[in-house]
Backbone as CSV, one residue per row, in Angstrom:
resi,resn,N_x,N_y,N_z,CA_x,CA_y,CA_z,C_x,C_y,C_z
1,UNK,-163.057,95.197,130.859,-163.167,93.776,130.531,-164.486,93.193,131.059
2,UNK,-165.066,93.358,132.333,-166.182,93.126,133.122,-167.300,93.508,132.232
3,UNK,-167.095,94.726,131.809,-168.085,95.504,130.854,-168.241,94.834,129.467
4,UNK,-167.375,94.297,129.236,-167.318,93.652,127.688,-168.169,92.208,128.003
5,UNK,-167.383,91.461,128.740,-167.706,90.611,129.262,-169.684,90.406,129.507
6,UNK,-169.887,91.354,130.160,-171.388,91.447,130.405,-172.706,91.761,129.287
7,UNK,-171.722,92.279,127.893,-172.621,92.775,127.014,-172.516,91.168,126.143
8,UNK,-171.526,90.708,126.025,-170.922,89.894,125.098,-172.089,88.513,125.409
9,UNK,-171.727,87.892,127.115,-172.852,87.537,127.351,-174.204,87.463,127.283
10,UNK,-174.851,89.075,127.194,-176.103,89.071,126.758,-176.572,88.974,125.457
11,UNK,-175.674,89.234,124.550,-175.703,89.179,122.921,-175.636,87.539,122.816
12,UNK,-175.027,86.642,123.725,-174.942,85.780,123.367,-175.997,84.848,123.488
13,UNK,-176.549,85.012,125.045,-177.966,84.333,125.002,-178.973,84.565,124.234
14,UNK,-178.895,85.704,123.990,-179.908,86.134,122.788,-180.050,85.803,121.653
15,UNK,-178.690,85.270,120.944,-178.458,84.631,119.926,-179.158,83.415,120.172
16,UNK,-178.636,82.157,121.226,-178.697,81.041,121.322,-180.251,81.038,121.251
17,UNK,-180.835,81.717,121.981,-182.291,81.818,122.721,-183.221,81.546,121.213
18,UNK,-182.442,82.879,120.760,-183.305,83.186,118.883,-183.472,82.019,118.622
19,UNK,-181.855,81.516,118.635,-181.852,80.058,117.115,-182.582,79.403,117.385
20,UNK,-183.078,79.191,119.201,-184.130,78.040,119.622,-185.757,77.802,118.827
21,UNK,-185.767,79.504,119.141,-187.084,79.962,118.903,-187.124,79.615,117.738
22,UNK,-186.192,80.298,116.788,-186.347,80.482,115.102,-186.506,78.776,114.933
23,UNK,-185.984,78.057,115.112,-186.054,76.600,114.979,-187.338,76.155,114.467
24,UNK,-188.330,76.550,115.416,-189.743,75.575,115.273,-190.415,76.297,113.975
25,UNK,-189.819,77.615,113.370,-190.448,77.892,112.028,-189.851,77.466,110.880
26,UNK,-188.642,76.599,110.807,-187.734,76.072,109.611,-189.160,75.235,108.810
27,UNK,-190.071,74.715,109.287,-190.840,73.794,108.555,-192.156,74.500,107.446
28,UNK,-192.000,75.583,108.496,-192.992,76.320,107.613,-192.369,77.497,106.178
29,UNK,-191.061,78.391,106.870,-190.840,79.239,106.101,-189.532,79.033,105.464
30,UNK,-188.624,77.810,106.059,-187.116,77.365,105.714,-186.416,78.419,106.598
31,UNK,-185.410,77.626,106.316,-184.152,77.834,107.239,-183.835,79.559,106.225
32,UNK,-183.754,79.361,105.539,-183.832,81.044,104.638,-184.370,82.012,104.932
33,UNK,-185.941,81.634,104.675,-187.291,82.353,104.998,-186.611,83.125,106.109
34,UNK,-186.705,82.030,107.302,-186.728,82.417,108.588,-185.812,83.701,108.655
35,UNK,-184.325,83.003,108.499,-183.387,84.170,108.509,-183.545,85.461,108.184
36,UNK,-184.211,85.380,106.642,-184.570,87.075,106.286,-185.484,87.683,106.674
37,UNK,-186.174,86.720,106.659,-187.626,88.201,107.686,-187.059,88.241,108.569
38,UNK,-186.405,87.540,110.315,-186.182,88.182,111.011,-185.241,89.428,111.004
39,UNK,-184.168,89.388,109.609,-183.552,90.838,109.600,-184.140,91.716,109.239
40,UNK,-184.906,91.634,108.179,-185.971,92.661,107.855,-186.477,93.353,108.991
41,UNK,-187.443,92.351,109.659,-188.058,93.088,111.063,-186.985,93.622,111.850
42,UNK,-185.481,93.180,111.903,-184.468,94.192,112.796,-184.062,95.103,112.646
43,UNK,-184.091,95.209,110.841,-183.355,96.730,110.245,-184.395,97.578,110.397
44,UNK,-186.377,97.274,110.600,-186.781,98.465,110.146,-187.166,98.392,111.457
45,UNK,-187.082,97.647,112.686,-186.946,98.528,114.243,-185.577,99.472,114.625
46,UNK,-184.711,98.676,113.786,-183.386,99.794,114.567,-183.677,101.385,113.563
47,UNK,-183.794,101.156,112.315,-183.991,102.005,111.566,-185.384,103.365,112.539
48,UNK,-186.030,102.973,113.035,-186.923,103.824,113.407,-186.784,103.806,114.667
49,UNK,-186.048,102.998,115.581,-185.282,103.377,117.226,-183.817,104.573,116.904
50,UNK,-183.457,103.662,116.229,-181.831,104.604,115.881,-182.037,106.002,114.887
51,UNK,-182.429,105.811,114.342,-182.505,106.834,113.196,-181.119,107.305,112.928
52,UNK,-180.350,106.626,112.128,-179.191,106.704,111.589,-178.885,108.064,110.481
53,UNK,-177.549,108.881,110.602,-177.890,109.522,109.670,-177.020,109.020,108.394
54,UNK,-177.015,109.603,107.042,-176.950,108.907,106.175,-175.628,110.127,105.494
55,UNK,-175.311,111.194,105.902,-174.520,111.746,105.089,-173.794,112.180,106.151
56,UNK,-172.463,113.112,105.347,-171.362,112.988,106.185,-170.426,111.860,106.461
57,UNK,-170.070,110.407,105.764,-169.874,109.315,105.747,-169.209,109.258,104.759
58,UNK,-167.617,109.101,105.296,-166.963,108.612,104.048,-166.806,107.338,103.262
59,UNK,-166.041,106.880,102.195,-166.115,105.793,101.258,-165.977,104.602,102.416
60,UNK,-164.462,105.100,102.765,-164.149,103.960,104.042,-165.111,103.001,104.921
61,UNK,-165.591,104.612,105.716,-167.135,103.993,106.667,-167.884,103.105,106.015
62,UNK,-168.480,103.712,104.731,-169.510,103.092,103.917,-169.304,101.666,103.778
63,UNK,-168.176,101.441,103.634,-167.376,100.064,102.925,-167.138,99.279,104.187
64,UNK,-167.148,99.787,105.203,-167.251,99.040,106.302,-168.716,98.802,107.062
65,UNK,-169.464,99.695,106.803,-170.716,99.062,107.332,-171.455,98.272,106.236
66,UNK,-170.924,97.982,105.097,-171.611,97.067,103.827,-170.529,95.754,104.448
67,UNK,-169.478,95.814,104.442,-169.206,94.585,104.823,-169.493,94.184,105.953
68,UNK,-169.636,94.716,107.384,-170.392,93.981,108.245,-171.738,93.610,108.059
69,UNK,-172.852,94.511,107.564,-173.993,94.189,106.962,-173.971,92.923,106.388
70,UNK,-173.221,92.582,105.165,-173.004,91.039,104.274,-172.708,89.843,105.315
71,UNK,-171.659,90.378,106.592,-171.188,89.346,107.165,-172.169,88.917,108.102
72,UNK,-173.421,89.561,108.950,-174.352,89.606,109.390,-175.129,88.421,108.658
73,UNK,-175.454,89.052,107.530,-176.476,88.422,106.378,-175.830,86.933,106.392
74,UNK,-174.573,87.357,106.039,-174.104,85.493,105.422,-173.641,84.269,106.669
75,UNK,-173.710,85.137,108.166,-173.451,84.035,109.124,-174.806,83.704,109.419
76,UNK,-175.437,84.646,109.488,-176.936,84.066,110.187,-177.794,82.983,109.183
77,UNK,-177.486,83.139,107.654,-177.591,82.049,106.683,-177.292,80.352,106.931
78,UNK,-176.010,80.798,106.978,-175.397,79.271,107.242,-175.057,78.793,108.574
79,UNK,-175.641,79.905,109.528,-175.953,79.275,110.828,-176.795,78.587,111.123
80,UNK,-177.859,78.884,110.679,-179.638,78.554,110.368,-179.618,77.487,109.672
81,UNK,-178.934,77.480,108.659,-179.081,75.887,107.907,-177.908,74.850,108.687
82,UNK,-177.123,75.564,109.329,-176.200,74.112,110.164,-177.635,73.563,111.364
83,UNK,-177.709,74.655,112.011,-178.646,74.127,113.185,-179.782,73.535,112.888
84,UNK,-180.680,73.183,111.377,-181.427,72.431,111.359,-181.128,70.914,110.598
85,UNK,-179.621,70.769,110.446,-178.949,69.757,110.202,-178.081,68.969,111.730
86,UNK,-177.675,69.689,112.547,-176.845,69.302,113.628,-177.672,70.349,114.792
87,UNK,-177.402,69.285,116.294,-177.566,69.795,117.601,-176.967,71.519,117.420
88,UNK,-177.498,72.118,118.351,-176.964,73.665,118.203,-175.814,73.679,118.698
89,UNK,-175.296,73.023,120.137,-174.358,73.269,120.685,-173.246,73.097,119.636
90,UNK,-173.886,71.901,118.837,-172.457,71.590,117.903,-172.281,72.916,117.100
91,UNK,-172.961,73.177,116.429,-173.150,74.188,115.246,-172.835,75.402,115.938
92,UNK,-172.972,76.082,116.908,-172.087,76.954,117.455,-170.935,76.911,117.912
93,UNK,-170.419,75.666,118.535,-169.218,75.621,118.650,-168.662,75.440,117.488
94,UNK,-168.369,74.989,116.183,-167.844,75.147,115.206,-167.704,76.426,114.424
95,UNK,-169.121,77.083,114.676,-168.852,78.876,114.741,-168.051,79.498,115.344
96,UNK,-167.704,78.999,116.334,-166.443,79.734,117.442,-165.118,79.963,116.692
97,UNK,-164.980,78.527,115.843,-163.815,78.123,115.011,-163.258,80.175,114.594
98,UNK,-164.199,80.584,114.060,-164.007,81.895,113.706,-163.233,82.787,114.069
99,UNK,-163.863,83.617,114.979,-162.653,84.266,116.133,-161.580,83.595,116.508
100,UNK,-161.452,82.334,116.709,-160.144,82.343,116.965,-159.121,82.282,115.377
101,UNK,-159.956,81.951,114.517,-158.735,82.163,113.320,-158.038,83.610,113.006
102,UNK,-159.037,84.607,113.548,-158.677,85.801,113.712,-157.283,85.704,114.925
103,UNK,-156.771,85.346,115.928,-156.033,85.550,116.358,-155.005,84.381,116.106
104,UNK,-154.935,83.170,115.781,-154.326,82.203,115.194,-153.574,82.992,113.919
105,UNK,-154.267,83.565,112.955,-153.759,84.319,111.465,-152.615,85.254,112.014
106,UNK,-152.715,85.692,113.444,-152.108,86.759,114.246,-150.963,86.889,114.782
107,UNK,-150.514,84.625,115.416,-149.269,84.614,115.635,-148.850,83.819,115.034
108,UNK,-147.711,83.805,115.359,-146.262,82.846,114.963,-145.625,81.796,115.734
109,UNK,-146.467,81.793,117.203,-145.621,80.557,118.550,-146.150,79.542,118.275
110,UNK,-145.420,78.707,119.069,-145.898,77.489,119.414,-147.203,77.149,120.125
111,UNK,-147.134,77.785,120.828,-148.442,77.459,122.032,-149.927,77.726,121.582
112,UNK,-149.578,78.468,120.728,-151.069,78.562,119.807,-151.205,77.945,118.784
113,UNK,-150.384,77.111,118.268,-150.369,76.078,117.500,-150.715,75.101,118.396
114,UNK,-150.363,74.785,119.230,-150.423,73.894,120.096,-152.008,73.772,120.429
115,UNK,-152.841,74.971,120.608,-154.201,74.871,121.244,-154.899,74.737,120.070
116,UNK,-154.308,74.825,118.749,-155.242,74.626,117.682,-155.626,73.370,117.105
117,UNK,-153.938,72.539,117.917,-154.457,71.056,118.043,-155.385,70.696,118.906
118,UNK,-155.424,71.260,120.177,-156.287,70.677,121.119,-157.726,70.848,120.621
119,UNK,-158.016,72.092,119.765,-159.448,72.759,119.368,-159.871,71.593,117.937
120,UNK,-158.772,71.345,117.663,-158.890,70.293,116.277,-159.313,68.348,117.138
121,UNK,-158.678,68.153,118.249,-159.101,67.272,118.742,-160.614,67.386,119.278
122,UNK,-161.055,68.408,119.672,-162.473,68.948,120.578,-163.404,68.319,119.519
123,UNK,-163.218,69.307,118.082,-163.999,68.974,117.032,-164.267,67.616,116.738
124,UNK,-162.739,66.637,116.655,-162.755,65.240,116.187,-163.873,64.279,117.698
125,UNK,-163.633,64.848,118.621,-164.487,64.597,119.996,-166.046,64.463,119.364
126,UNK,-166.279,66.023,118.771,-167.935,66.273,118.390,-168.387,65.293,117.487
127,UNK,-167.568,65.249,116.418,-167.992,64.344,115.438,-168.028,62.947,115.086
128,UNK,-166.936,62.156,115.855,-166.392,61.056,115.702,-166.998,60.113,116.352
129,UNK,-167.060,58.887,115.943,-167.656,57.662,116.638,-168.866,57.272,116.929
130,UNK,-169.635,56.438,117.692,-170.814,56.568,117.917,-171.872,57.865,118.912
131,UNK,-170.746,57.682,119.154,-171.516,59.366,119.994,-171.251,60.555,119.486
132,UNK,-170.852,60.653,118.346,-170.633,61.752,117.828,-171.552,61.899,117.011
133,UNK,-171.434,63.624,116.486,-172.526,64.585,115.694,-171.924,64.185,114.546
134,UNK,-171.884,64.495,112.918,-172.043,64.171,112.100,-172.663,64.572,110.819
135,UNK,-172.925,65.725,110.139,-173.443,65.537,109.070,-172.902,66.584,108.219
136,UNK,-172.243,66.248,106.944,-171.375,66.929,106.257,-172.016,68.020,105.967
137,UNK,-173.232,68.448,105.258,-173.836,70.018,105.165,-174.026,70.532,105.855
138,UNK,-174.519,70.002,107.400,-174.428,70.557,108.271,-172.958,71.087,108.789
139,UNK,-171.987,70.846,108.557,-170.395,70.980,109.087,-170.074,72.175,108.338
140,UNK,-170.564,71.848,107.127,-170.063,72.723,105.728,-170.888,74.148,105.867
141,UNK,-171.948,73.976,106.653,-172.816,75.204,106.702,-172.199,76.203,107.894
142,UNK,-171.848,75.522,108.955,-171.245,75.608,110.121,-170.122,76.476,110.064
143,UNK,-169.211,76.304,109.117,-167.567,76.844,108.976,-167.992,77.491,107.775
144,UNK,-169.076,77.770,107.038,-169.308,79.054,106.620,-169.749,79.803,107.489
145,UNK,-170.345,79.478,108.763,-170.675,80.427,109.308,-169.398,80.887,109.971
146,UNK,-168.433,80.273,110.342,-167.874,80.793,111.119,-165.899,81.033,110.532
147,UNK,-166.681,81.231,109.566,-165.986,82.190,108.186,-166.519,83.631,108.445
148,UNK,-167.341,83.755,108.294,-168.197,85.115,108.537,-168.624,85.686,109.556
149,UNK,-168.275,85.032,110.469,-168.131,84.704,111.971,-166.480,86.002,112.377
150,UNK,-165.792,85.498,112.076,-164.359,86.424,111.842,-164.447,87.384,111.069
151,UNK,-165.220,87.703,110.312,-165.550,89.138,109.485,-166.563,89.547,110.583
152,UNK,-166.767,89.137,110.813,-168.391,90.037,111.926,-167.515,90.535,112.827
153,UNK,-166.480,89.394,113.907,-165.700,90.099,114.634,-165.265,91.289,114.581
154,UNK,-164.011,90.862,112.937,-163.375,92.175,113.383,-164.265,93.584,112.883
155,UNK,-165.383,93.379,111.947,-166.506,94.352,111.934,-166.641,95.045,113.412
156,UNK,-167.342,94.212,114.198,-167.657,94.629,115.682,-166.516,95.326,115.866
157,UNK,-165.269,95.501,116.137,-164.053,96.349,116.496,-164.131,97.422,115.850
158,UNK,-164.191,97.467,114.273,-163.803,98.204,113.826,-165.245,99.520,113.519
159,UNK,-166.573,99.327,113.554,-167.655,99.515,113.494,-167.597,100.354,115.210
160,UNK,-167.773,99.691,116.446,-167.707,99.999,117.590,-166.848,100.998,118.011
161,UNK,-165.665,101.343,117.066,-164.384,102.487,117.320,-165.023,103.387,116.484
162,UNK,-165.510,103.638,115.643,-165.995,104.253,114.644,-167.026,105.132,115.188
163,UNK,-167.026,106.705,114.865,-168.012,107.653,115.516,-169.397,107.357,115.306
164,UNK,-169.557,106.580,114.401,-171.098,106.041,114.103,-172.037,105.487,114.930
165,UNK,-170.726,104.289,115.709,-171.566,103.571,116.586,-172.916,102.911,116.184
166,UNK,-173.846,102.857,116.996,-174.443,102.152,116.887,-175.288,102.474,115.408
167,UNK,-175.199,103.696,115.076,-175.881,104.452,113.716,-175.222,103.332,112.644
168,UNK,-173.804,103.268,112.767,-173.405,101.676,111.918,-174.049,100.532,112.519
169,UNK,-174.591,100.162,113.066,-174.821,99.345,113.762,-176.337,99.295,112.753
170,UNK,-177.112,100.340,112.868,-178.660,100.052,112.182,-177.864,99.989,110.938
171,UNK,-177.452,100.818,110.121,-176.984,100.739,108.659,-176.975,99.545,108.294
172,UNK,-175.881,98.509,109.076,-175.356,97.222,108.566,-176.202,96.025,108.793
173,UNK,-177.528,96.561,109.953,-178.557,95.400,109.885,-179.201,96.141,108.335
174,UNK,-179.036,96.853,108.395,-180.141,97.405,106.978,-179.549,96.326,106.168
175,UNK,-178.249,96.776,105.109,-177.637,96.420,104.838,-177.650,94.664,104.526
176,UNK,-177.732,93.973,105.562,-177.858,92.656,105.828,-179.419,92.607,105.177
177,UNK,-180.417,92.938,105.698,-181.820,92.756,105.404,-182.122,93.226,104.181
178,UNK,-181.184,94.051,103.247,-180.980,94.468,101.762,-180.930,93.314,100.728
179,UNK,-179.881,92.850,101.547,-179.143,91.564,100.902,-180.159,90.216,100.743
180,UNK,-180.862,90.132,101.832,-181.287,88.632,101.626,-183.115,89.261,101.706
181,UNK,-183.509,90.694,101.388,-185.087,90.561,100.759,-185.553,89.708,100.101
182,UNK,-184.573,89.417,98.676,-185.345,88.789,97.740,-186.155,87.392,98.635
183,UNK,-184.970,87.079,99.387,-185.998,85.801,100.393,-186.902,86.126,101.703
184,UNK,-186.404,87.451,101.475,-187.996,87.501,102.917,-188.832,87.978,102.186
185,UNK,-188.717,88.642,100.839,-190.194,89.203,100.587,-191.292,88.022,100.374
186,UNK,-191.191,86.923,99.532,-191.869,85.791,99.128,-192.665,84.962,100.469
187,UNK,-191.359,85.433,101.885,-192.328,84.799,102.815,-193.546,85.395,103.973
188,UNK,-193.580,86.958,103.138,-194.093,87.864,104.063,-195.944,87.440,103.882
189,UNK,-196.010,87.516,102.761,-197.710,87.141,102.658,-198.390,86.140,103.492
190,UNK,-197.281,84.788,103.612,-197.683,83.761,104.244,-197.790,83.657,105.620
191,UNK,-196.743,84.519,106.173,-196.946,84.836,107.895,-198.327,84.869,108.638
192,UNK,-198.374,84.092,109.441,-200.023,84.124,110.376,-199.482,85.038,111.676
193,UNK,-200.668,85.684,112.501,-200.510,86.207,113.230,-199.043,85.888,114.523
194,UNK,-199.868,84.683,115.246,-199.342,84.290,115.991,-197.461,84.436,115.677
195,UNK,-196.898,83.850,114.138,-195.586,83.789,113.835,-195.332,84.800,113.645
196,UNK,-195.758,85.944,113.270,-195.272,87.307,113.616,-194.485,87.735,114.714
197,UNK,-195.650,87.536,116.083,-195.175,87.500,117.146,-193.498,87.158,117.415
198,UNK,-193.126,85.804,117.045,-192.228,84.740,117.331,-191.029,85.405,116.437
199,UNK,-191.177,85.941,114.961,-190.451,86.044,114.645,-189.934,88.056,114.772
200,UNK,-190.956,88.656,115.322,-190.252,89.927,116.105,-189.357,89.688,116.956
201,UNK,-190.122,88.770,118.304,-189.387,88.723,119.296,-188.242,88.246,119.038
202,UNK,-187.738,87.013,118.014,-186.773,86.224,117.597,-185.626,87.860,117.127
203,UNK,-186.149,88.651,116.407,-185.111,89.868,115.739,-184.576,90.579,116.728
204,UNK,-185.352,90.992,118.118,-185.222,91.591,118.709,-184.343,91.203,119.442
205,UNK,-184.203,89.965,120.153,-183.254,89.317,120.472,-181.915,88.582,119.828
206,UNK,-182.074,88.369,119.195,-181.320,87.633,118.397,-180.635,88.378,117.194
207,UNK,-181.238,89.876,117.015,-180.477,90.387,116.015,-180.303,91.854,116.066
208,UNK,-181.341,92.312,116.555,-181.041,94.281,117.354,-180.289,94.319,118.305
209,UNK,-180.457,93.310,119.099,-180.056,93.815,120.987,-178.767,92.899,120.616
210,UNK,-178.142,91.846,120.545,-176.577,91.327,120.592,-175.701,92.083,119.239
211,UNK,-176.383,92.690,118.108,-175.817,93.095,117.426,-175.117,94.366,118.154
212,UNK,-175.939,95.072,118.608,-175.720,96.624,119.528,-174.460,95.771,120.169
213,UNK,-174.762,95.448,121.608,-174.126,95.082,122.397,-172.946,94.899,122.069
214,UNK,-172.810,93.763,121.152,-171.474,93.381,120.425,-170.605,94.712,119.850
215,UNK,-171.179,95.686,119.275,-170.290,96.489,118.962,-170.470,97.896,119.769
216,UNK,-170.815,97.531,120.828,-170.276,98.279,122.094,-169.215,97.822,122.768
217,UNK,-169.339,96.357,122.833,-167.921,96.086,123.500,-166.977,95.899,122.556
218,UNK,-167.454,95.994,120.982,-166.035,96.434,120.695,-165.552,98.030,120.326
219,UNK,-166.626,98.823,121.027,-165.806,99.748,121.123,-164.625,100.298,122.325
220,UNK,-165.014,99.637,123.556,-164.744,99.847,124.592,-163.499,98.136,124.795
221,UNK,-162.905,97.322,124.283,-161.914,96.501,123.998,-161.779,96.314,122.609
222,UNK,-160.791,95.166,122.489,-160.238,95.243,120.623,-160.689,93.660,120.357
223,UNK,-160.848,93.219,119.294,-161.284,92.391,118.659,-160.959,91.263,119.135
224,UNK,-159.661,90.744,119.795,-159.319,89.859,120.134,-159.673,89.541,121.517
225,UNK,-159.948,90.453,122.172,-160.773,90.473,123.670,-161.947,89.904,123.576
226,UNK,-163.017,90.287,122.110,-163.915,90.192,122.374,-163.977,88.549,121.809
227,UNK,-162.852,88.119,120.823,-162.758,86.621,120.213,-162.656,85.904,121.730
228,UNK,-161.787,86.194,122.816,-161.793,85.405,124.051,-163.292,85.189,124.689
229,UNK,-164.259,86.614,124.701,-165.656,86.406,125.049,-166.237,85.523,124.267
230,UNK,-165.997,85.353,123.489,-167.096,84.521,122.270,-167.009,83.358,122.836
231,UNK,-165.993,82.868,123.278,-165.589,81.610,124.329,-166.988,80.733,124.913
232,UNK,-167.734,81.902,125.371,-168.949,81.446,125.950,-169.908,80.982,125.232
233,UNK,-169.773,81.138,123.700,-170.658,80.907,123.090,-171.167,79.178,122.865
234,UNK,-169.885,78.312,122.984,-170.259,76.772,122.751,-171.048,76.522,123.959
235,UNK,-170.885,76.867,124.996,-171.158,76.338,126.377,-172.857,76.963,126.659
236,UNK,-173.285,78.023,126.627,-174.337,78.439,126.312,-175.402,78.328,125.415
237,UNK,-174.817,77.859,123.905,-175.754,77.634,123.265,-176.255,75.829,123.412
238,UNK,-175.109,74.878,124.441,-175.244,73.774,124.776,-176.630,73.385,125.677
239,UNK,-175.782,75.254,126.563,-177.317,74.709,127.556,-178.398,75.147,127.189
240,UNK,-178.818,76.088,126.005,-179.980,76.436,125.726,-180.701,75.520,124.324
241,UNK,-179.591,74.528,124.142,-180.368,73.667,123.096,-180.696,72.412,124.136
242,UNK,-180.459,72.036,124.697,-180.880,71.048,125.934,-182.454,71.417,126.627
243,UNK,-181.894,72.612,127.457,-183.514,73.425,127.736,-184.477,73.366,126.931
244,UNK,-184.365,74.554,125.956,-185.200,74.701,124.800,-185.892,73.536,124.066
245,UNK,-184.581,73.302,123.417,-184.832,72.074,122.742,-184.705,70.483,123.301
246,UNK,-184.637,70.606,123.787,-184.564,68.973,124.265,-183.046,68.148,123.431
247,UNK,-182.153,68.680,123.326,-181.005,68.212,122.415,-179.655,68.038,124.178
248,UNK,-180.371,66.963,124.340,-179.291,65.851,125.176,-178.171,65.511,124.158
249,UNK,-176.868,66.277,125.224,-175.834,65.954,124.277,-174.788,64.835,124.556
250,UNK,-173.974,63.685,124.271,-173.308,63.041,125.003,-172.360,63.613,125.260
251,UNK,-171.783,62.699,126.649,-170.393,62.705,127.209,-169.442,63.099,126.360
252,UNK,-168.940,62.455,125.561,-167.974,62.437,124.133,-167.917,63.867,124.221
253,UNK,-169.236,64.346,123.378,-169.687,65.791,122.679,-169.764,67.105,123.150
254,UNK,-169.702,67.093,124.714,-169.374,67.738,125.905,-168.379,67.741,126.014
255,UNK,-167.166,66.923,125.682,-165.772,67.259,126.628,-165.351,67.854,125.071
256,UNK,-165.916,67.775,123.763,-164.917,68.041,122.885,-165.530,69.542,122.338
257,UNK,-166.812,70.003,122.899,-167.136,71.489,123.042,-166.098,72.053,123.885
258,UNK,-166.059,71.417,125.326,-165.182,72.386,126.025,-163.912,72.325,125.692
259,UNK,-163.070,71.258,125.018,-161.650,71.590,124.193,-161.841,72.557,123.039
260,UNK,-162.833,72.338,122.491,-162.718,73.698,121.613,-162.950,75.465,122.225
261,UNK,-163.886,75.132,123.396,-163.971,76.571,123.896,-162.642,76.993,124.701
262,UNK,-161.940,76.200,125.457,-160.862,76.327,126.127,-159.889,77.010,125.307
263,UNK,-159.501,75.943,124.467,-158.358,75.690,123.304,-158.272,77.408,122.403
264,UNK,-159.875,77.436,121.953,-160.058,78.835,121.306,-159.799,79.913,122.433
265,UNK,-160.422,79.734,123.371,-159.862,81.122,124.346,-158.597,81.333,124.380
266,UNK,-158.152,80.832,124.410,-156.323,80.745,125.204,-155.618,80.742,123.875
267,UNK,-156.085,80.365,122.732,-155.668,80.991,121.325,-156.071,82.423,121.356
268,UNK,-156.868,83.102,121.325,-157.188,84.432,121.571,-156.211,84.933,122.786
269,UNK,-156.422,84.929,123.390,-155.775,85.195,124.582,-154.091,85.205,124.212
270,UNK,-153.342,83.944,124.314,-152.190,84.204,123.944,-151.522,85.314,122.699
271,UNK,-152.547,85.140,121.939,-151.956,86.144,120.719,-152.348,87.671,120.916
272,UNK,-152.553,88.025,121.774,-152.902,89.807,122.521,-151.742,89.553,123.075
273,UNK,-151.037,88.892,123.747,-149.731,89.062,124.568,-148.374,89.482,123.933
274,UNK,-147.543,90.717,124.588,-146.773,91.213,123.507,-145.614,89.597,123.497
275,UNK,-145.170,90.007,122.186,-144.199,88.923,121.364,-142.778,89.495,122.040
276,UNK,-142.328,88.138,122.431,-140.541,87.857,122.773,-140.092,88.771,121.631
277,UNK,-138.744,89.051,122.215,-138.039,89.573,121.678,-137.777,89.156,120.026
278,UNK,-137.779,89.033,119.170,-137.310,88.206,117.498,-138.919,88.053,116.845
279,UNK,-139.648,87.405,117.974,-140.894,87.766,117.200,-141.374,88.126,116.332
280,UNK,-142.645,87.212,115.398,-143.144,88.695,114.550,-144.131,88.903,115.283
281,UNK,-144.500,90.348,115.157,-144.824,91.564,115.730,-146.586,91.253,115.019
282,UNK,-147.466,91.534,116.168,-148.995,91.166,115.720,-149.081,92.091,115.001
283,UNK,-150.504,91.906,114.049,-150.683,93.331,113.598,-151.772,93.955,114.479
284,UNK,-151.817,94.995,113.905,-152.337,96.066,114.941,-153.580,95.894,114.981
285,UNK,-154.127,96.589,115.949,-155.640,96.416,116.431,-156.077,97.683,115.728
């Protein structure tokens, strides 16, 4: 758990760190642009760190490292376009929404119904009133991400158990950077030196090294362990859009991140716990 815990964390700052960075190029290359070249530049470093092999791989595998690949591709999309519509903290914590629907879909009690109200109040916290965040494409971009957000999860589990390892791991950044060329090729000519720089370092962090990580710890715990780690993700990307960015968040918008990070943990959490007797029975990991 310590071990999961520690990778999950570093995948996570790395994320937050990226989106900071990637931020200051939305004006030049779009919120698109941005996204696909930095996978590009991740698939063809892991591709020539990893050197994946390509045969020996059944339909199954295949079909599972194309769908984590897509889910890669399509969160980091509509992550990128929430965060240049809304504060990050917000836009990641509404990503969180994700993982826990993965373990919410899972039970049948009360008590996790119960925290899905509290996670549904957190949200109404973020958005509502004068101190609240606010902007419908941005929201809408947000809970696509974290739609795809719960496919990445249980990817990470199921990818991380898998003899491939991290060899799935380059495949499905490939994969991802397959998918959304048509928009990095158009922005490759225009790149100046200096944004090169910014947008390696941005892949490297933000999309080689937490991708790995992530599906190391889910090889070594199960999906719903790692939905409880993700926990960290509202609270971290709070403090690195504050730092970074200068995105002072209010009072309000703070207590209704941490009802959603709480609320979502302990939704994760409760639904790993075996079921009372009459129960229905989770499904399997």
């Amino acid at each position: 758990m310590l071990r999961a815990l520690g990778l999950v964390l570093v995948g996570s700052l790395g994320i937050q760190t990226s989106a900071a960075i990637s931020s200051g190029l939305f004006g030049d290359y779009g919120t698109y642009g941005t996204s696909a070249v930095r996978m590009l530049i991740a698939a063809v470093l892991m591709l020539v760190i990893v050197r994946p092999r390509l045969r020996g791989r059944g339909r199954r595998e295949w079909l599972g490292i194309c769908v984590y690949g897509v889910a890669m591709a399509a969160m980091n999309l509509c992550l990128y376009n929430a965060i240049d519509r809304i504060p990050l903290g917000v836009a990641v914590t509404l990503d969180f929404i994700g993982p826990c629907a993965i373990a919410l879909l899972g039970s049948r009690r009360l008590r996790e119904g119960l925290c899905a109200l509290v996670a549904v109040a957190g949200v109404a916290l973020i958005s509502a009133g004068p101190l609240g965040y606010f902007d419908l494409a941005g929201y809408l971009f947000a809970l696509g991400a974290a739609f795809f957000f719960a496919v990445y999860t249980v990817g990470a589990d199921r990818i991380g158990k898998a003899s491939s390892g991290l060899d799935g791991v380059a495949l499905s950044v490939t994969i991802a950077a397959v998918v959304t060329l048509p928009i990095a090729v158009p922005q490759l000519p225009r790149i100046d030196g200096p944004d090169w720089w910014l947008f390696t370092f941005s892949a490297v962090i933000g999309v080689a090294i937490p991708f790995s990580v992530d599906t190391i710890a889910g090889r070594i715990t199960s999906a719903r362990i790692i939905g409880v780690l993700f926990a960290v993700d509202p609270a971290l990307s709070s403090l690195v859009g504050f730092v970074l960015l200068g995105q002072a968040m209010s009072p309000q918008a703070i207590a209704g991140i941490g009802l959603v990070a709480v609320a979502g943990a302990l939704i994760v959490w409760f639904a790993k716990q075996p079921n009372p007797v009459g129960a229905h029975p989770l499904p399997p990991e």
